[in-house]
C-alpha positions as CSV (number, residue, x, y, z in Angstrom):
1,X,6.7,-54.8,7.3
2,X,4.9,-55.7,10.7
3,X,4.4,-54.0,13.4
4,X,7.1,-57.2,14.7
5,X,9.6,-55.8,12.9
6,X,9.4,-52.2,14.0
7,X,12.6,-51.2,16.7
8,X,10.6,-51.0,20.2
9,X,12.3,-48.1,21.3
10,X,11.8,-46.2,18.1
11,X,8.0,-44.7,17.3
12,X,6.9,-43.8,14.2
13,X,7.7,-40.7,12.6
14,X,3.9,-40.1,11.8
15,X,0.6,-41.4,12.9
16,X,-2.7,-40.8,10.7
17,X,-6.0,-42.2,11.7
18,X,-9.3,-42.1,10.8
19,X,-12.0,-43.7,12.9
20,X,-10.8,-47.3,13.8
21,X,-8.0,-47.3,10.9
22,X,-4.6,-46.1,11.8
23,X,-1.1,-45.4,9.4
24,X,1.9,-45.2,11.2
25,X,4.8,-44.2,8.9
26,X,8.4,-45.5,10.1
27,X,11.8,-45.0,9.7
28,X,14.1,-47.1,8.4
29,X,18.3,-46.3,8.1
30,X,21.0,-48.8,6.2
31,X,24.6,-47.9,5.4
32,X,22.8,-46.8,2.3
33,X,20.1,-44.5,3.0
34,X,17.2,-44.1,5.0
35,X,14.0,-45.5,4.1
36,X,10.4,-45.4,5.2
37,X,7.2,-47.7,5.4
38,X,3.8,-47.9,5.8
39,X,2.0,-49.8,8.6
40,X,-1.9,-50.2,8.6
41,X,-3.7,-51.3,11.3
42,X,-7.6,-52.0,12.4
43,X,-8.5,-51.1,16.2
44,X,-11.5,-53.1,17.9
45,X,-12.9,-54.0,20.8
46,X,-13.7,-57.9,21.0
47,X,-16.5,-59.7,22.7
48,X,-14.6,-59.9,26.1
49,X,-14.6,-55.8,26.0
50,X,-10.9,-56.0,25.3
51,X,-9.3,-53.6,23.4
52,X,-7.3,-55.4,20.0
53,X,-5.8,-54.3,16.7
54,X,-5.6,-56.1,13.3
55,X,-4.0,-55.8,10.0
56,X,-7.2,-57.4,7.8
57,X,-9.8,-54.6,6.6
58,X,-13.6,-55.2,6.0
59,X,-15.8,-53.8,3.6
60,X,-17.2,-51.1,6.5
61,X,-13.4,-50.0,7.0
62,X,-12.5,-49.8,3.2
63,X,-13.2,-45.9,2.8
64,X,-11.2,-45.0,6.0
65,X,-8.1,-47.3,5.1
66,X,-8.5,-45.5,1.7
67,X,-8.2,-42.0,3.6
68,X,-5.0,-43.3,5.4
69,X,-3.9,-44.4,2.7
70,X,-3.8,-40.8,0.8
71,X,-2.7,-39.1,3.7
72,X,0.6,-41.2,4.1
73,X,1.6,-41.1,0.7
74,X,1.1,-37.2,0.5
75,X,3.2,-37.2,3.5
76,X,6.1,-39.6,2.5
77,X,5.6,-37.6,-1.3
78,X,6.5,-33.9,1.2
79,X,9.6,-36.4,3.0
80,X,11.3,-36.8,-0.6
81,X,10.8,-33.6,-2.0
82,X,12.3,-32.1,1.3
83,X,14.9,-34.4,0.9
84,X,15.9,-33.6,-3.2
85,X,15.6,-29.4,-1.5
């Protein structure tokens, strides 16, 4: 999921971010249930001093996407155990 497809009037649920790497957890209802996803994204500045954001990862931002990573699925792992309580 992009960040495209993400409601504008609806921000996500959670936000995690370690130095320029950021996880936003949404969420997403059907008829059927409600559902949530992971966004990653890369924050920059580029070479006209203009603040930008990216979804490709170097080899420099590896071990903080990593970090994200684990601390969205440990969250979205506490959303379905409170939801089977």
């Amino acid at each position: 999921m992009t960040m495209a497809d993400q409601p504008t009037n609806q921000p996500p649920i959670k936000k995690f971010r370690i130095g320029n790497v950021s996880a936003s957890v949404w969420e997403r209802q059907t008829e059927r249930a409600t559902f949530n996803d992971v966004s990653f994204q890369r924050f920059y500045v580029d070479k006209d001093g203009q603040p930008q954001s990216s979804i490709s990862f170097g080899l420099a931002d590896i071990g903080a996407l990593k970090l994200t990573v684990e601390m969205a699925e440990k969250f979205l792992a506490k959303l379905e155990t409170e939801k089977q309580a």
